[in-house]
VEXZAMAR-138068 format. One record per atom (N, C-alpha, C, O): residue number from 1; residue in one letter; atom name; x, y, z. Coordinates in steps of 0.2 Angstrom, whole numbers, always signed. Example, Ala and Ser with C-alpha at 12.3 -4.5 7.8 and 13.67 -1.06 7.14 Angstrom:
  num  residuo  atomo      x      y      z
    1        a      N    +66    -28    +39
    1        a     CA    +62    -22    +39
    1        a      C    +66    -16    +39
    1        a      O    +71    -17    +42
    2        s      N    +64    -11    +35
    2        s     CA    +68     -5    +36
    2        s      C    +64     +0    +39
    2        s      O    +67     +6    +40
REM end
This chain:
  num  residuo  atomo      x      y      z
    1        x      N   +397   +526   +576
    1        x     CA   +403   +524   +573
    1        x      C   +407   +520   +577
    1        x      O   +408   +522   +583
    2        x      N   +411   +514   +575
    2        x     CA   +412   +509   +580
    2        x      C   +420   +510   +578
    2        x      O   +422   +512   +572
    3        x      N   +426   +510   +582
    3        x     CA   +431   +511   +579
    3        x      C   +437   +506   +584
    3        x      O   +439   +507   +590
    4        x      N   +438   +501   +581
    4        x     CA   +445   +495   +584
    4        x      C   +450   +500   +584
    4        x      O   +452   +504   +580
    5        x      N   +452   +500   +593
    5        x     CA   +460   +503   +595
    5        x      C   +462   +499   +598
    5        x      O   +459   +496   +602
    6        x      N   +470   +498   +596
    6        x     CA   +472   +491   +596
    6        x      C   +480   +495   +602
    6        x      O   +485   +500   +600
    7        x      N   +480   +493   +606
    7        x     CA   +485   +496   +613
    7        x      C   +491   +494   +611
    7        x      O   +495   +497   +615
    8        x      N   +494   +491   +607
    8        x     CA   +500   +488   +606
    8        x      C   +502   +488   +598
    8        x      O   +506   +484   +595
    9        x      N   +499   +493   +595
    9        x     CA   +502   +494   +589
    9        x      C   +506   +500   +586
    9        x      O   +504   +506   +587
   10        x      N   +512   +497   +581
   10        x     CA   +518   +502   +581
   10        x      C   +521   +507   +579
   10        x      O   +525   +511   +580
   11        x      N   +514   +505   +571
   11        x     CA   +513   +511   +569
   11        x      C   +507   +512   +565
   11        x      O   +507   +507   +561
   12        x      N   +503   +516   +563
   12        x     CA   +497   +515   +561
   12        x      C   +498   +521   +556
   12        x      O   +503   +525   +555
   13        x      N   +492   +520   +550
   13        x     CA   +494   +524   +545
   13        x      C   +488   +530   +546
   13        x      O   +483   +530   +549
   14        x      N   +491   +535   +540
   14        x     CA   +485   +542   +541
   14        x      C   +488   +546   +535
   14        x      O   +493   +545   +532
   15        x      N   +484   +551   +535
   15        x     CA   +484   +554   +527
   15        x      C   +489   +560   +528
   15        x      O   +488   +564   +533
   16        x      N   +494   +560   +523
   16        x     CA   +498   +566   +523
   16        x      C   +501   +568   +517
   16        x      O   +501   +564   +512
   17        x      N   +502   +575   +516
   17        x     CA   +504   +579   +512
   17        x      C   +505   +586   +516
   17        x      O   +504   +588   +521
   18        x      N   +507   +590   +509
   18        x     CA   +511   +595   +513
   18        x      C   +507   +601   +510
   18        x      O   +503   +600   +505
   19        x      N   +508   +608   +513
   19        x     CA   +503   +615   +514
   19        x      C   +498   +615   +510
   19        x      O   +498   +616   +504
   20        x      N   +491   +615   +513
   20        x     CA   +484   +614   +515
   20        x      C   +483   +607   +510
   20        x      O   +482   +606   +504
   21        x      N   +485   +604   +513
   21        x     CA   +484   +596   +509
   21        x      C   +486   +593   +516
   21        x      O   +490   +595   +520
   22        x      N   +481   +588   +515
   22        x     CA   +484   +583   +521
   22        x      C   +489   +579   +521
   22        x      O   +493   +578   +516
   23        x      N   +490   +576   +527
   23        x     CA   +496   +573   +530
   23        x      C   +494   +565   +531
   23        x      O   +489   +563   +534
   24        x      N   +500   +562   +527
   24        x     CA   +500   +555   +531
   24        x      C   +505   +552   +535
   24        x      O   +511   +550   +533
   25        x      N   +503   +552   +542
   25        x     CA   +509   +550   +546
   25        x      C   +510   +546   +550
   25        x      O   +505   +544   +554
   26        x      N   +516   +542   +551
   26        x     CA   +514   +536   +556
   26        x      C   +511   +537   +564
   26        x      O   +513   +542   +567
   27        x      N   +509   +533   +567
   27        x     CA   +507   +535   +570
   27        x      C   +506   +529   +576
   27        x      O   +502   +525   +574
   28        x      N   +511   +528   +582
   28        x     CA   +513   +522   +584
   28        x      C   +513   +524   +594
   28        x      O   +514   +529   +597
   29        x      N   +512   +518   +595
   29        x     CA   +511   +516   +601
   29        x      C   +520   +515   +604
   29        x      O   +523   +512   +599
   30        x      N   +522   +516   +608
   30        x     CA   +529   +512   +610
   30        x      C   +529   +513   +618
   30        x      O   +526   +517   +621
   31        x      N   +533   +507   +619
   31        x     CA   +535   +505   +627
   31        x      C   +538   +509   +628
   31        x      O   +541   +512   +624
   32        x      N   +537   +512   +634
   32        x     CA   +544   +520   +637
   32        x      C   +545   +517   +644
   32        x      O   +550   +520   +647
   33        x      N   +543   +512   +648
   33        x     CA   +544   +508   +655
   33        x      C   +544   +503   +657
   33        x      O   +540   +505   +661
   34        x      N   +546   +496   +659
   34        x     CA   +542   +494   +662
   34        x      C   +545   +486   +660
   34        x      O   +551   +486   +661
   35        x      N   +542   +479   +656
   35        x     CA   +541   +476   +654
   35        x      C   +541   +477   +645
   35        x      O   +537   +480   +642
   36        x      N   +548   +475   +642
   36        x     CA   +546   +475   +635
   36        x      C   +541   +470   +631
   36        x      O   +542   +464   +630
   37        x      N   +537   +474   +628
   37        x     CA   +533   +469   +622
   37        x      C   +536   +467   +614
   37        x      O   +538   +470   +610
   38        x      N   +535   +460   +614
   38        x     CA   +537   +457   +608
   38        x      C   +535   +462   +602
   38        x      O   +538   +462   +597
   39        x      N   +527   +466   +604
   39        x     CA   +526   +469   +597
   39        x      C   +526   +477   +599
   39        x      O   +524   +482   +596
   40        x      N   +530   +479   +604
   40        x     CA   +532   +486   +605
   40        x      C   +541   +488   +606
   40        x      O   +545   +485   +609
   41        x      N   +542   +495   +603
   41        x     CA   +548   +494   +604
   41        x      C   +550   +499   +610
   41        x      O   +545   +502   +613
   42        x      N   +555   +501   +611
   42        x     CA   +560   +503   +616
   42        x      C   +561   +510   +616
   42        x      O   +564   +512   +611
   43        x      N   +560   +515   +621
   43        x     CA   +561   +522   +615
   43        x      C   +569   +524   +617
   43        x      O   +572   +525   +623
   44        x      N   +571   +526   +611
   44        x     CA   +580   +527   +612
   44        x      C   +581   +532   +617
   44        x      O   +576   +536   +618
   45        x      N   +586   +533   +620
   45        x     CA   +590   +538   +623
   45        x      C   +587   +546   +621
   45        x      O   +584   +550   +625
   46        x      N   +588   +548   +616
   46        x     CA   +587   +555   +614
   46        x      C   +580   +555   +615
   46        x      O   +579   +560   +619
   47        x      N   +574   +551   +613
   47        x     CA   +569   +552   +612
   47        x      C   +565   +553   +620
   47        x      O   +560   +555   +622
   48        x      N   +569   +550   +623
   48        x     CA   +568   +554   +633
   48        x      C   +572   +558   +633
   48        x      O   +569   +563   +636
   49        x      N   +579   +559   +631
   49        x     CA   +581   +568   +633
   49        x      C   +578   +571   +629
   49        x      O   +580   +577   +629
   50        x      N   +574   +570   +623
   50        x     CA   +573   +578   +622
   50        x      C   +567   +581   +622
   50        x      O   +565   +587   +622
   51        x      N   +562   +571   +625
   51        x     CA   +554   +573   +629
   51        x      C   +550   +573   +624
   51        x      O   +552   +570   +619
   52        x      N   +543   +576   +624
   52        x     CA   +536   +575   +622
   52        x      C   +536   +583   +618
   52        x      O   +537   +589   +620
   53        x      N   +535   +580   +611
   53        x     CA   +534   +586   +605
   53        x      C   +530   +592   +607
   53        x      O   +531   +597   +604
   54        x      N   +524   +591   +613
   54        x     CA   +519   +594   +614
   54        x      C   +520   +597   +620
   54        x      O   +518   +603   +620
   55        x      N   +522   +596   +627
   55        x     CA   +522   +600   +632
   55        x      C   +531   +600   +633
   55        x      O   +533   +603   +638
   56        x      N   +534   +597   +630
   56        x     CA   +544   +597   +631
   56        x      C   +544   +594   +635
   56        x      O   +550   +593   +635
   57        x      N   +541   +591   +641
   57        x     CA   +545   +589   +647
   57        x      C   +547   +581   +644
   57        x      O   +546   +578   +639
   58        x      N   +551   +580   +651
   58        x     CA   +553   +571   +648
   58        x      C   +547   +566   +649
   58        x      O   +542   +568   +652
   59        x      N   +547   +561   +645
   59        x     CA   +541   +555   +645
   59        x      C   +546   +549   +649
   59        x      O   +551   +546   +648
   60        x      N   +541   +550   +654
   60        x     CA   +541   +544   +659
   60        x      C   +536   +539   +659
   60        x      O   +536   +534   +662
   61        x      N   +532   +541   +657
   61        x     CA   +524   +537   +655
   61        x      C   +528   +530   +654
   61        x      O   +533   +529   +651
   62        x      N   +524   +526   +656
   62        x     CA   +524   +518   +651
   62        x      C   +525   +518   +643
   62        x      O   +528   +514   +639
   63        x      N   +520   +522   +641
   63        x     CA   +518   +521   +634
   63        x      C   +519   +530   +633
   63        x      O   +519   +535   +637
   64        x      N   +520   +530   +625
   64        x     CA   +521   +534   +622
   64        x      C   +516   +535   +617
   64        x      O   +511   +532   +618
   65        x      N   +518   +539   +612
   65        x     CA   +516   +541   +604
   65        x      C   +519   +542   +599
   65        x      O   +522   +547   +599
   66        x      N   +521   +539   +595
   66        x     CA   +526   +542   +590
   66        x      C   +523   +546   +585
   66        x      O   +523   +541   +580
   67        x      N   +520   +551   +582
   67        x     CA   +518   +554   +576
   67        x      C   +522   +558   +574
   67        x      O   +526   +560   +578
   68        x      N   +522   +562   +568
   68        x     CA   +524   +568   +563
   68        x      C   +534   +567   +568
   68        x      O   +537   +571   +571
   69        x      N   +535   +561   +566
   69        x     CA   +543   +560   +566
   69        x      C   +543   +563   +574
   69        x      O   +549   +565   +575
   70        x      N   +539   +564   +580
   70        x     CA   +541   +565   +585
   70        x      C   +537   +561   +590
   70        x      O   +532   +558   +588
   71        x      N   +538   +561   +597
   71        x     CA   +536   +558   +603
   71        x      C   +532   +562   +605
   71        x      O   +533   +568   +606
   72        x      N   +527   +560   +607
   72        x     CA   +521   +561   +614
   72        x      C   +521   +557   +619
   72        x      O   +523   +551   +619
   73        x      N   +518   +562   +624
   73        x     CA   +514   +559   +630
   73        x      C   +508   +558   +624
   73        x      O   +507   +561   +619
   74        x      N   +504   +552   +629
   74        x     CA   +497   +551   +626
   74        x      C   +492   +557   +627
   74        x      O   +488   +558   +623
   75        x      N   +494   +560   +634
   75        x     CA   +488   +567   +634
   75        x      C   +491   +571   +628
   75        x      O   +487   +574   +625
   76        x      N   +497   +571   +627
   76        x     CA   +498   +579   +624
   76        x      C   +498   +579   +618
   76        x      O   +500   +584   +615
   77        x      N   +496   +571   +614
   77        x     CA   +493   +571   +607
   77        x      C   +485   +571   +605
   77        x      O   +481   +567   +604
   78        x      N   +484   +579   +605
   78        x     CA   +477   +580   +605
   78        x      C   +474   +585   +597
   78        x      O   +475   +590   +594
   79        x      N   +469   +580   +597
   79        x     CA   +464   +586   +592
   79        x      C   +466   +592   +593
   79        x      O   +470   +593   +597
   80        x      N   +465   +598   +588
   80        x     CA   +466   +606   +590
   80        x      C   +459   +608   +589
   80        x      O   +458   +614   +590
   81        x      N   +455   +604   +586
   81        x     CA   +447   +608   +588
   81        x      C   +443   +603   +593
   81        x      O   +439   +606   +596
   82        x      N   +444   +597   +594
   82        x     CA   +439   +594   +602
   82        x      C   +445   +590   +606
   82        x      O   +443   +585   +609
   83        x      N   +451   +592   +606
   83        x     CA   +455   +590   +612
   83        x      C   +453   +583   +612
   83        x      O   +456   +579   +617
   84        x      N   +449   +579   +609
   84        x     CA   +451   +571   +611
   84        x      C   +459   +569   +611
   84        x      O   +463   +573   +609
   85        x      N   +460   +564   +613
   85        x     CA   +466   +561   +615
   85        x      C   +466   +556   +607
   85        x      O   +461   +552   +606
   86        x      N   +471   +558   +602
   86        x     CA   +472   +553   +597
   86        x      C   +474   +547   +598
   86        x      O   +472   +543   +594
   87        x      N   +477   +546   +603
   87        x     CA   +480   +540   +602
   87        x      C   +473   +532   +605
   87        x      O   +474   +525   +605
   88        x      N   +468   +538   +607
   88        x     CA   +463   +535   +609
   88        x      C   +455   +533   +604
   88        x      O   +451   +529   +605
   89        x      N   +455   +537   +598
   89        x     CA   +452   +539   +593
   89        x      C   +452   +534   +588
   89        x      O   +446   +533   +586
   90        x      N   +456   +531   +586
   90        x     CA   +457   +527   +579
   90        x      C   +467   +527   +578
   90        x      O   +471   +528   +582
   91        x      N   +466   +527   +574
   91        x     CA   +474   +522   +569
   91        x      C   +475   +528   +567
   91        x      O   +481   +527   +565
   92        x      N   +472   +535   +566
   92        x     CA   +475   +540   +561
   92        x      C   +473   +546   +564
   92        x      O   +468   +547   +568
   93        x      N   +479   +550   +562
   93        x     CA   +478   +558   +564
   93        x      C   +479   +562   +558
   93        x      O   +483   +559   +554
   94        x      N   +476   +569   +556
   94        x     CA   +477   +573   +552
   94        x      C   +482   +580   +552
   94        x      O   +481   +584   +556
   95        x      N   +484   +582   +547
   95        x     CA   +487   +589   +549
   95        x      C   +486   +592   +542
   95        x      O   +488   +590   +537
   96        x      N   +483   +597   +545
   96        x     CA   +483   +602   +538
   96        x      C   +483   +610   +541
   96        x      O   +480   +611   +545
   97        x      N   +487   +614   +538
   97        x     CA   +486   +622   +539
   97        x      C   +489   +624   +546
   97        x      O   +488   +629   +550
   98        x      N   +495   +617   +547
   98        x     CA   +497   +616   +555
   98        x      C   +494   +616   +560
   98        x      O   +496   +619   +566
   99        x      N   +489   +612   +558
   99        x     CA   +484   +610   +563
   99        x      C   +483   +603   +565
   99        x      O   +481   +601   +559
  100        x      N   +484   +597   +571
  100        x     CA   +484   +592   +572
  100        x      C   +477   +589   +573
  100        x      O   +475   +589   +579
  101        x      N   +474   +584   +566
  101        x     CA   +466   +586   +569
  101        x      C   +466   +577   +568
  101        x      O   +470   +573   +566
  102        x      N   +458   +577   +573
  102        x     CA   +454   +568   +572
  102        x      C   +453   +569   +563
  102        x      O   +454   +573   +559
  103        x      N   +448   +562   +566
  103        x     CA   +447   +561   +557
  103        x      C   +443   +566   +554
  103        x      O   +443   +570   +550
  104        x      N   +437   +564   +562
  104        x     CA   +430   +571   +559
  104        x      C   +433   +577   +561
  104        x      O   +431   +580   +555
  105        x      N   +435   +579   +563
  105        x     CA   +437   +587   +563
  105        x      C   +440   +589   +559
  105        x      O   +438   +594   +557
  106        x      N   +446   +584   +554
  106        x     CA   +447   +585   +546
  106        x      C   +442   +584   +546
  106        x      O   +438   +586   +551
  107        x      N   +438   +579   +542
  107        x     CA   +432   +579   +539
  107        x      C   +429   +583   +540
  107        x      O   +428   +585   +534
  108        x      N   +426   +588   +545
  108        x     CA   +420   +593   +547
  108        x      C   +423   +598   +541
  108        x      O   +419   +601   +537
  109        x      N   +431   +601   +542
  109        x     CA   +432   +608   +544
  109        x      C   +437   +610   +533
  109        x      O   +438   +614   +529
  110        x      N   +436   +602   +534
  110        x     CA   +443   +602   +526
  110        x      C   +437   +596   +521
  110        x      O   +436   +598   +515
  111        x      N   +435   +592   +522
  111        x     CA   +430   +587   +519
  111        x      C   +425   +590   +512
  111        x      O   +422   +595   +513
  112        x      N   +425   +587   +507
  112        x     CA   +416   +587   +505
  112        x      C   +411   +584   +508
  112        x      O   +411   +579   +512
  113        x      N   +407   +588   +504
  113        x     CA   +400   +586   +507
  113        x      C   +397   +584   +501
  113        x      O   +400   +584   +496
  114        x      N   +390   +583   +502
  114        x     CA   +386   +578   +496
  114        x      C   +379   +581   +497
  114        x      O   +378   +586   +500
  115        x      N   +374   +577   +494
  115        x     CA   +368   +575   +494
  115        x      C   +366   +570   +495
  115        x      O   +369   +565   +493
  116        x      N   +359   +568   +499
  116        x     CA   +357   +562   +499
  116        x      C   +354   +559   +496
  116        x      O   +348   +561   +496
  117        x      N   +356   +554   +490
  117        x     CA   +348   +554   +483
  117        x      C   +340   +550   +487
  117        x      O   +336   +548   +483
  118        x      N   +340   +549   +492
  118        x     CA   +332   +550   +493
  118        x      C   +330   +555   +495
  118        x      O   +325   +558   +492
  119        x      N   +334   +559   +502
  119        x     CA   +329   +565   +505
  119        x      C   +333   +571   +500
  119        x      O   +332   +576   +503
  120        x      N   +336   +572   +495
  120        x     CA   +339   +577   +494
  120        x      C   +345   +580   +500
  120        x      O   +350   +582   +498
  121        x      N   +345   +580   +506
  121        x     CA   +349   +585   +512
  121        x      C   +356   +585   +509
  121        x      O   +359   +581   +505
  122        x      N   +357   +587   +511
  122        x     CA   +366   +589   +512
  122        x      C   +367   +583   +517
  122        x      O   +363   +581   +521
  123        x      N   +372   +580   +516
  123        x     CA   +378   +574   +519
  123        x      C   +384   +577   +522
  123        x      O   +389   +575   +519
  124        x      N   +385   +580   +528
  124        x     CA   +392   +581   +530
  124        x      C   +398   +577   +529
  124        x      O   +396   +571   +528
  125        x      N   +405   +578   +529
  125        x     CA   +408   +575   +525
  125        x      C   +411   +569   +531
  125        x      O   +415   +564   +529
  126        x      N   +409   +570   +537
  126        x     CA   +411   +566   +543
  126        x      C   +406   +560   +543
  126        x      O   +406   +556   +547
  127        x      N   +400   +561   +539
  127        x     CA   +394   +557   +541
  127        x      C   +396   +549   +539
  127        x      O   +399   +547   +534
  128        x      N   +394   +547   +544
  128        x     CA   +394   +539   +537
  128        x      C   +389   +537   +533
  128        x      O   +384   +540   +534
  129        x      N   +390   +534   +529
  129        x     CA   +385   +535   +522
  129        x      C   +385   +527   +520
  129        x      O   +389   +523   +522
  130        x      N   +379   +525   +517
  130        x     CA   +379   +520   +510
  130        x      C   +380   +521   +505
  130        x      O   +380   +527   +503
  131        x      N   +382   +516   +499
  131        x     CA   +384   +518   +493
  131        x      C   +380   +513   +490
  131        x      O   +379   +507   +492
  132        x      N   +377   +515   +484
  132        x     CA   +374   +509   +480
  132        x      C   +374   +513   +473
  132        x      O   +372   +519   +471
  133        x      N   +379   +508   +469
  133        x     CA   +378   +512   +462
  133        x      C   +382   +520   +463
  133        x      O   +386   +522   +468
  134        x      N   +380   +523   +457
  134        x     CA   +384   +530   +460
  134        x      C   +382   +535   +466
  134        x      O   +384   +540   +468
  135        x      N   +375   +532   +468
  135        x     CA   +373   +537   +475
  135        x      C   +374   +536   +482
  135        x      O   +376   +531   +485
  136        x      N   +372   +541   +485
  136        x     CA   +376   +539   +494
  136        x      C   +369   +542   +497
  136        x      O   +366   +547   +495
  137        x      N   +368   +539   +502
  137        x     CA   +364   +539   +505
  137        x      C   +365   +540   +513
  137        x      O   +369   +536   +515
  138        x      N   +362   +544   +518
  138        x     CA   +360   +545   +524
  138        x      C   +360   +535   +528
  138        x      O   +356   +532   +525
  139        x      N   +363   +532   +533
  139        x     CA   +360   +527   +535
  139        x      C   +352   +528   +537
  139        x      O   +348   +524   +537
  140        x      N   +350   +534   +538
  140        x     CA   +343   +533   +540
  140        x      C   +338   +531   +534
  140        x      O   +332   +527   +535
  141        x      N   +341   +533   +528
  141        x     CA   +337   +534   +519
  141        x      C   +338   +528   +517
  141        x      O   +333   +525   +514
  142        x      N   +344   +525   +518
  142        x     CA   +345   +519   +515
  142        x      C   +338   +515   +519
  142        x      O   +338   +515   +525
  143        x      N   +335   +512   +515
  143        x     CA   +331   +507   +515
  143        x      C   +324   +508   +509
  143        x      O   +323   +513   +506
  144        x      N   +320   +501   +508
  144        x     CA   +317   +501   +504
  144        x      C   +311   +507   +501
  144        x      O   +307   +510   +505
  145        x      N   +312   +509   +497
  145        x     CA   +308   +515   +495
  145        x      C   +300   +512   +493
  145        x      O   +295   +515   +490
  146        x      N   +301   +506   +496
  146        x     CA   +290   +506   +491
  146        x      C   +291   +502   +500
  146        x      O   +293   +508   +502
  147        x      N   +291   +499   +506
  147        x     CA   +290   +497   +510
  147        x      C   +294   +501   +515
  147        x      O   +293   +499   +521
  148        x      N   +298   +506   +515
  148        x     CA   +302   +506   +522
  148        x      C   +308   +501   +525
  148        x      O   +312   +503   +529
  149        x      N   +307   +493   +522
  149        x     CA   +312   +489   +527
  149        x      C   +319   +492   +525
  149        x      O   +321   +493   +519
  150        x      N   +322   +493   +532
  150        x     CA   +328   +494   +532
  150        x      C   +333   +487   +533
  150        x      O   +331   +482   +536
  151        x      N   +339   +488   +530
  151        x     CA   +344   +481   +526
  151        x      C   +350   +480   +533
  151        x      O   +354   +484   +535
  152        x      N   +348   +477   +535
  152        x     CA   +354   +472   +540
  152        x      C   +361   +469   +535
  152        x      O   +360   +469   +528
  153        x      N   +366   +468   +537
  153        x     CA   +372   +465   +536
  153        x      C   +369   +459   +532
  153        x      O   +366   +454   +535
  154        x      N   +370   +459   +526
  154        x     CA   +370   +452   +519
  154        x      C   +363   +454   +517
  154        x      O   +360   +450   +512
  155        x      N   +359   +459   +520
  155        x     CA   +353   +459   +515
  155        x      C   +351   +461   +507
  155        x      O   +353   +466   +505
  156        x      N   +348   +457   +505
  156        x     CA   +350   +459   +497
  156        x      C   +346   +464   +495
  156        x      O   +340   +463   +496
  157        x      N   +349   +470   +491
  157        x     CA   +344   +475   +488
  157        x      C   +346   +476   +480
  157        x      O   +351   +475   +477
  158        x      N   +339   +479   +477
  158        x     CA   +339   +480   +471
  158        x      C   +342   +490   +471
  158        x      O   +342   +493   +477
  159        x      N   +344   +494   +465
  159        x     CA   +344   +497   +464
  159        x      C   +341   +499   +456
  159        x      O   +344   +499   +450
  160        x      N   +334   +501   +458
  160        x     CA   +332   +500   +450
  160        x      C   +329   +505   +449
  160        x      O   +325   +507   +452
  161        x      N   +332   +510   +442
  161        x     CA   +333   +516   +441
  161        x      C   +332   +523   +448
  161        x      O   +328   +527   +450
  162        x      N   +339   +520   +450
  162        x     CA   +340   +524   +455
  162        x      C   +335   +524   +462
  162        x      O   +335   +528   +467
  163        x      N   +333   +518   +461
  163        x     CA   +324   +518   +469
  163        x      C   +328   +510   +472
  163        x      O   +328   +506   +467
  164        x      N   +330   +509   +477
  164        x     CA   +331   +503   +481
  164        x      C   +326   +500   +485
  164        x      O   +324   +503   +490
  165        x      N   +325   +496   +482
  165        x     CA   +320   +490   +484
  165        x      C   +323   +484   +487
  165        x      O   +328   +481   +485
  166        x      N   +318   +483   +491
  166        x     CA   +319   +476   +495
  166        x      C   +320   +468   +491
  166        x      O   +318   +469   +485
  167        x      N   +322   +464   +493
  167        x     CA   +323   +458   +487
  167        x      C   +314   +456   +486
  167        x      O   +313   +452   +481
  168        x      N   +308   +459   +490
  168        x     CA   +302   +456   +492
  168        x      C   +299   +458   +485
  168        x      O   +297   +455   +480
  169        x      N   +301   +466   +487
  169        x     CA   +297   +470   +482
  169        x      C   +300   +470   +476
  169        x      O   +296   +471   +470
  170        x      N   +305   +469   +476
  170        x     CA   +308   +469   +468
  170        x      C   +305   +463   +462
  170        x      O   +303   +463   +456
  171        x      N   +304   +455   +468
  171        x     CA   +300   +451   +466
  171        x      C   +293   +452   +465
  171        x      O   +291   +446   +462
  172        x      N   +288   +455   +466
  172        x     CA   +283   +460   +464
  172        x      C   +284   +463   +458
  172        x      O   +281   +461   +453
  173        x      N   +290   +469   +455
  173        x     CA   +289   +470   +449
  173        x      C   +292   +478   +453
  173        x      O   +288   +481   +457
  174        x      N   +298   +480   +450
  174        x     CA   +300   +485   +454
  174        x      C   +297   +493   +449
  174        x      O   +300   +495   +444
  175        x      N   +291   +497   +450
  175        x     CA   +289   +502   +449
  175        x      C   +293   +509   +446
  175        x      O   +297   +511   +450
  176        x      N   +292   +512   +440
  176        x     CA   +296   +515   +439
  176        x      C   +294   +522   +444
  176        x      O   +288   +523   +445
  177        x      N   +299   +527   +446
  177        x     CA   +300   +533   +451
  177        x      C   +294   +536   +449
  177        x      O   +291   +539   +454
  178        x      N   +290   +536   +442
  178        x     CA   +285   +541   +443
  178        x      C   +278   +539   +445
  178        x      O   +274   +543   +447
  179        x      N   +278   +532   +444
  179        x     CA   +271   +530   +449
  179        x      C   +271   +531   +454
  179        x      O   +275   +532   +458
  180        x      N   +263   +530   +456
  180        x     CA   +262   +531   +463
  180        x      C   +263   +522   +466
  180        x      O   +260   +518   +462
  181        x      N   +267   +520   +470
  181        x     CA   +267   +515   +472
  181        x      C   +260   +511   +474
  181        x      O   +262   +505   +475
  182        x      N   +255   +513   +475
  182        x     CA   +247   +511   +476
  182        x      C   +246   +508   +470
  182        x      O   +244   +502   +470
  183        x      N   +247   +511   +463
  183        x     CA   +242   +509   +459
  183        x      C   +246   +509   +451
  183        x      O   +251   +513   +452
  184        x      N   +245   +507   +445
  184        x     CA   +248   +507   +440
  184        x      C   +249   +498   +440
  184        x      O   +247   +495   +445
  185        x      N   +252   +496   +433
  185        x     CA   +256   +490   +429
  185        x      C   +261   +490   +433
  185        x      O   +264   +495   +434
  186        x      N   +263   +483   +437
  186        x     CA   +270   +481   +439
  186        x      C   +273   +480   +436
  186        x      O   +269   +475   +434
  187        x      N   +280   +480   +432
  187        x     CA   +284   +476   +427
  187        x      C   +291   +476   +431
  187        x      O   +293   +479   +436
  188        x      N   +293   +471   +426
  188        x     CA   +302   +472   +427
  188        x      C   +306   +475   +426
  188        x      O   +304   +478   +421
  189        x      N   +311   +477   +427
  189        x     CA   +315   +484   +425
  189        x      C   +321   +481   +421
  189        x      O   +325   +478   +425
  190        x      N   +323   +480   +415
  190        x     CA   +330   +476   +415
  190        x      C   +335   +482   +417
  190        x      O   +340   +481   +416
  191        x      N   +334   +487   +421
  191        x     CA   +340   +492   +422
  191        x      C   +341   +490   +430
  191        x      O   +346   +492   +433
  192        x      N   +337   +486   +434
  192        x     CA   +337   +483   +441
  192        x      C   +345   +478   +440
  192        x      O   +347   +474   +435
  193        x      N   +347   +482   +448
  193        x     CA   +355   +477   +449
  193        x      C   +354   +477   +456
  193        x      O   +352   +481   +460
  194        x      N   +355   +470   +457
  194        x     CA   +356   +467   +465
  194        x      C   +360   +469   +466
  194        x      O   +363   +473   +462
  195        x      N   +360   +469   +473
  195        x     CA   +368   +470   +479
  195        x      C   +366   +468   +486
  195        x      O   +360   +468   +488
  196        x      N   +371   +466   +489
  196        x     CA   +371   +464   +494
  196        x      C   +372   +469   +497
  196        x      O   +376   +473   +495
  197        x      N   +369   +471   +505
  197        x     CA   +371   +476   +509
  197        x      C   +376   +477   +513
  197        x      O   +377   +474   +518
  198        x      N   +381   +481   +510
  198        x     CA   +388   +483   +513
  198        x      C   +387   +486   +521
  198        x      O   +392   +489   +524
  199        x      N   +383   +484   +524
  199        x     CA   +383   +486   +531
  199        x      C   +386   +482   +536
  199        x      O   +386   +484   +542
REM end
């Protein structure tokens, strides 16, 4: 999972609600020293005398954190189950049950989970998934069900009666699920819908 952290942004959004429901909070980078940035601001008087949400002392750092209406040091805005540094993570943080978590950490501990409609398994809710039609799939699953080719970025596939086919094989005659792919009549399915690969 590939995730843009952008060093100079002011405030970043994330999901919030209140007791065991999550939270959406801003979540913002600010100048605390140094040279000010046209896309950073200044942090006021109080918000150095009254210091860092998380360890109390004063923030001298260059940079800060601003989330849940308070200041951090960059260390001391961390996960509460893997200590990553959020401000290093992505654009969002979570809080649920007064706990300050990453995305997967919610995800892992508060998320659903699913199925995968080729291998049947369980889908963790932190996993990244495909989606075709109403089903979600494993990136390992997602690919052609009569050849195997897996779909690059713009590749086109069929969904036909719930079996994803290659644009090759669909051209061929896309087999209904209960044959055996060796052997049987090829036909068309009018239930086959294109899609381009969301990857």
């Amino acid at each position: 999972m590939c995730v843009l952290v952008h060093a100079a942004v002011l405030s970043r959004s994330c999901m919030q609600n209140h007791p065991l429901k999550h939270h959406r909070v801003p979540l913002g980078l600010v100048l605390g020293a140094g040279e000010p940035s046209p896309r950073m601001e200044q942090p006021s008087e109080s918000v150095v005398r009254h210091g860092c949400a998380g360890c109390k002392k004063k923030i001298k750092d260059r940079y800060l954190l601003k989330a849940l209406d308070q200041f951090w040091h960059e260390d001391c805005l961390k996960c509460a189950c893997c200590e990553c540094r959020l401000g290093e993570v992505g654009s969002t943080l979570f809080t649920k049950a007064n706990l300050i978590l990453c995305r997967r950490d919610y995800l892992r501990l508060f998320g659903t989970t699913g199925s995968c409609a080729v291998c049947s398994k369980i889908i963790p809710a932190f996993e990244i998934v495909m989606r075709a039609g109403n089903n979600v799939y494993h990136l390992d699953c997602f690919a052609c069900q009569r050849c195997n080719h897996r779909f690059c970025v713009g590749d086109k596939f069929f969904l036909c009666e719930n079996t994803i086919l290659c644009q090759l094989d669909y051209q061929d005659g896309p087999l209904p699920l209960a044959e055996p792919v060796q052997t049987g009549p090829r036909h068309s399915s009018p239930s086959a819908t294109p899609y381009s690969s969301p990857v």
